[in-house]
Every structure is written in C-alpha cells, then in structure tokens.
N, C-alpha and C positions, 0 to 999 in steps of 0.2 A: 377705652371704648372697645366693642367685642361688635364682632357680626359685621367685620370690616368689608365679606360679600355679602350676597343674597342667603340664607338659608336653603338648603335644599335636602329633599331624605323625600322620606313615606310616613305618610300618616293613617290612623287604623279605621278613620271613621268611613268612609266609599267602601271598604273591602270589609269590613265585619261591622262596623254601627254597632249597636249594644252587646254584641255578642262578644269582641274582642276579650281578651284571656292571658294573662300571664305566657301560656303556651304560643300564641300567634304572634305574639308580639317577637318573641324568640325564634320562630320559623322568618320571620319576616327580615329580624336583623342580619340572620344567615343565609338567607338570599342578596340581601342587600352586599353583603363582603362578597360571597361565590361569585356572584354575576360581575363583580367589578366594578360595578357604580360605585363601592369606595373610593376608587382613584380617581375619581371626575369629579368630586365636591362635594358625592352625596353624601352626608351625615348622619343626617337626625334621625331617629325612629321615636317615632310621635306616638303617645297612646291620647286615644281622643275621649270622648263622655264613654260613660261604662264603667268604670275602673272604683267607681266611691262606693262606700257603704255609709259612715256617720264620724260624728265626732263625738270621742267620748266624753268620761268626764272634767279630762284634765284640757279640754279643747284641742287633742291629735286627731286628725283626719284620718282613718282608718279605710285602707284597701277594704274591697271588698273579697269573697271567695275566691274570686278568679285569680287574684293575684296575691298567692300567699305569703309570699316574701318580697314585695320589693323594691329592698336594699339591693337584694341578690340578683333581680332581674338588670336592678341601673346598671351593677357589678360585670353583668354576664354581658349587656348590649357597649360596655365601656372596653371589656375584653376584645371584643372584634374590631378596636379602633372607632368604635362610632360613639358618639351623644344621643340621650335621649329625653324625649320633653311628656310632660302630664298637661293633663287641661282641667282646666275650674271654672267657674261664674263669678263673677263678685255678688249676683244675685243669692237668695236662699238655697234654689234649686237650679239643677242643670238645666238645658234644653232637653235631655234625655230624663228630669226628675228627679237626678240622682241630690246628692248633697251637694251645696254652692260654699264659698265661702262666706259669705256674707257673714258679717261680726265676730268673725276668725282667720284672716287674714294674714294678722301676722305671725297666729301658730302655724298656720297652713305653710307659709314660705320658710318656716325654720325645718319643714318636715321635709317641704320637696327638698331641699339644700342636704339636709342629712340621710336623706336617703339616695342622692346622687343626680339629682335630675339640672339638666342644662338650659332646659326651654319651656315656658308656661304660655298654653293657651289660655286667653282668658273671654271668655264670650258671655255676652252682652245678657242673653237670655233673661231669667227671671226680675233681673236687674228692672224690668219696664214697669213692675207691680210695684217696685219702690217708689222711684220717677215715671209717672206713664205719661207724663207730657212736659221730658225735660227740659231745660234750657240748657246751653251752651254751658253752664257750669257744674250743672246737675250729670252731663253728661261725660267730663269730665271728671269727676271725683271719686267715684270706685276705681277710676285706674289710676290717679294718685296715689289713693291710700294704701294699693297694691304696691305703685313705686316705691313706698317707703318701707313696706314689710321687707321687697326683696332686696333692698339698698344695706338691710340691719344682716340679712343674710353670711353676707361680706364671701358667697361663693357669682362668677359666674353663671347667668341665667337673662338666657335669649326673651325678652318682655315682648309678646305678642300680643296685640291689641285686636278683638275679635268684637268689633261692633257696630262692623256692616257700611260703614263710612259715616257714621254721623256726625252733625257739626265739622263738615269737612277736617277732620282726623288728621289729614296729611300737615294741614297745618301747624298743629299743634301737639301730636302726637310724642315726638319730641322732649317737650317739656313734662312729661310725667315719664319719662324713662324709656318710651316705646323702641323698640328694634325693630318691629315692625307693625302695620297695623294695615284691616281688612279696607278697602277701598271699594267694595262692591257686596250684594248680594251672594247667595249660595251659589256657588254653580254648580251646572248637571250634565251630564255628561248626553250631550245636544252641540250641534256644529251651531242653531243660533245661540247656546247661553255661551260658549266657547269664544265665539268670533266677535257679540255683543262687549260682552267683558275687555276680550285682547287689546280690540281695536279702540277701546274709550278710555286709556289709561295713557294716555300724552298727555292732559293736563294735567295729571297731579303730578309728572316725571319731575320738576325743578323742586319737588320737596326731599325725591328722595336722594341719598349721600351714603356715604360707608357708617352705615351703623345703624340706619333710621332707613327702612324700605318699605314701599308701597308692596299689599300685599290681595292682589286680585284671587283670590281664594286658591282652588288646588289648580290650577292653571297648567 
C-alpha cells in the first residue's frame, strides 16, 4: 500500500491553468525545496491539464512543446527530493480539450511510469459524452480500466480519482485502486466555497484510512 498520509505539494492548475510549461513547473519545485515545505510533507509537484499534444502512431502520448523532455523534467523535480504527478481524462478529451486517454490507457500508464511520474490525476471531463447519464457502473469503469493499466505498470503511482463525488466515490473508490478521490465540486478561492467544502466533509471521514483518502479539492 502507498500514500500511507494524505498527499500533499502544489499543483499548476490555480497558478498557471493552460499556460503551465516545462519551465514553471521547475520554478515551482525549487521554491518548493528553498522554502522548506520539503520537510513538512510537502511532495508532490503536480502538472495539471496543458501538458498533451496527441498520440502518435504507435499509441505514445506525446508532451506537447511546453514540455520538451519529460523524462528530464520527472529527473530534475526527483533531484530536489520530491515526486511528481501528470493528469489525463479517461474521456477523449481533457477539460482543457487537450488529448484524454480514452482507448489508450494502457499505453498512457507504461509512458507515465517510464518517464517517472508518481501520481495521476484523472478527471472525469469528456468522460460524460460517453456515459451522459451514467449509472453507478458506468461511472465506475473508466477508473477500473485505468486500475489495471497502472497495476501492469508494476512502478508506484498515487491513483487520484477526479470525479467530483459521483456515485458517492468514498465508497467505493477503493476497489478500482483509488489513493484518493474528489469528494466535492471545483473550488474557488471564496471564504463560502472554502468553508462550504471544509465544513461538509465529516460524513465521508469513516471511508477514509491510510491509503484511500477523501479529497475536497485544493483545500
């Protein structure tokens, strides 16, 4: 089992959104060590939507410009002592349009693993044009079929479930591999979506445990 705490780090999507860049993501990891939040837990350096361009023909998911190595970027944010996570869809397309996995999944997770990544966001997005009005099984099965790309993996990789709580997720989340998964809506940086969010998350507390954690968005 992995993710025996909570995750914790910076992610690029609030402070750059599509703009994020090989280069920020770099600035970002070296503040992260300079300031010291290394020695309090903080980890991760998360690249959020932005980062695709396509798959080619052999089904590799391909950076886009901004990121023109990387191997070398996992390399360089592994250097400073920290882990770093990518994000995908199981849908076609991202929430930002870029490229999803959808019917490439299990190239997708041989690519994050060799190119070094420790944590997948995986959000729900276009996902809804497949199922747009799924049931409790439908809603589950893109992140199955994700459990088993990253299980054939056979590296370490934090399974984020990013889809909003549906089918109350805390549940079940669990059983398709999750480390953790979204228990709420977007949040904005507002004292009501802040204190809305903080203060509604005691019911799902008995699902979560060392490994499997309830995840109220950037909180």
């Amino acid at each position: 089992q992995i993710s025996l705490t909570p995750p914790m780090g910076w992610n690029s999507w609030n402070c750059w959104g599509l703009t994020v860049s090989d280069k920020k993501v770099r600035l970002s990891a070296e503040a992260m060590k300079s300031s010291g939040l290394i020695d309090h837990g903080w980890s991760y350096i998360n690249i959020d939507d932005g980062w695709e361009d396509t798959h080619d023909k052999n089904g590799n998911i391909l950076p886009n410009y901004k990121f023109p190595n990387m191997p070398g970027l996992c390399n360089y944010v592994h250097s400073l002592g920290l882990k770093i996570g990518i994000y995908s869809s199981p849908g076609p397309r991202t929430c930002g349009g870029y490229e999803g996995s959808y019917g490439f999944e299990a190239k997708d997770a041989i690519n994050y693993a060799s190119w070094g990544i420790d944590y997948l966001k995986y959000d729900w997005c276009s996902y809804g044009n497949i199922a747009p009005d799924p049931d409790l099984e439908q809603v589950k099965k893109p992140y199955r079929e994700m459990k088993h790309a990253l299980r054939k993996t056979n590296r370490d990789i934090h399974y984020s479930l990013c889809q909003y709580g549906m089918g109350d997720v805390w549940t079940w989340g669990a059983e398709v591999d999750g480390n953790s998964w979204r228990t709420t809506g977007d949040i904005t940086d507002t004292w009501e979506s802040l204190s809305s969010i903080g203060f509604s998350q005691g019911p799902t507390s008995q699902w979560a445990a060392p490994g499997r954690w309830n995840d109220p968005d950037m909180l």
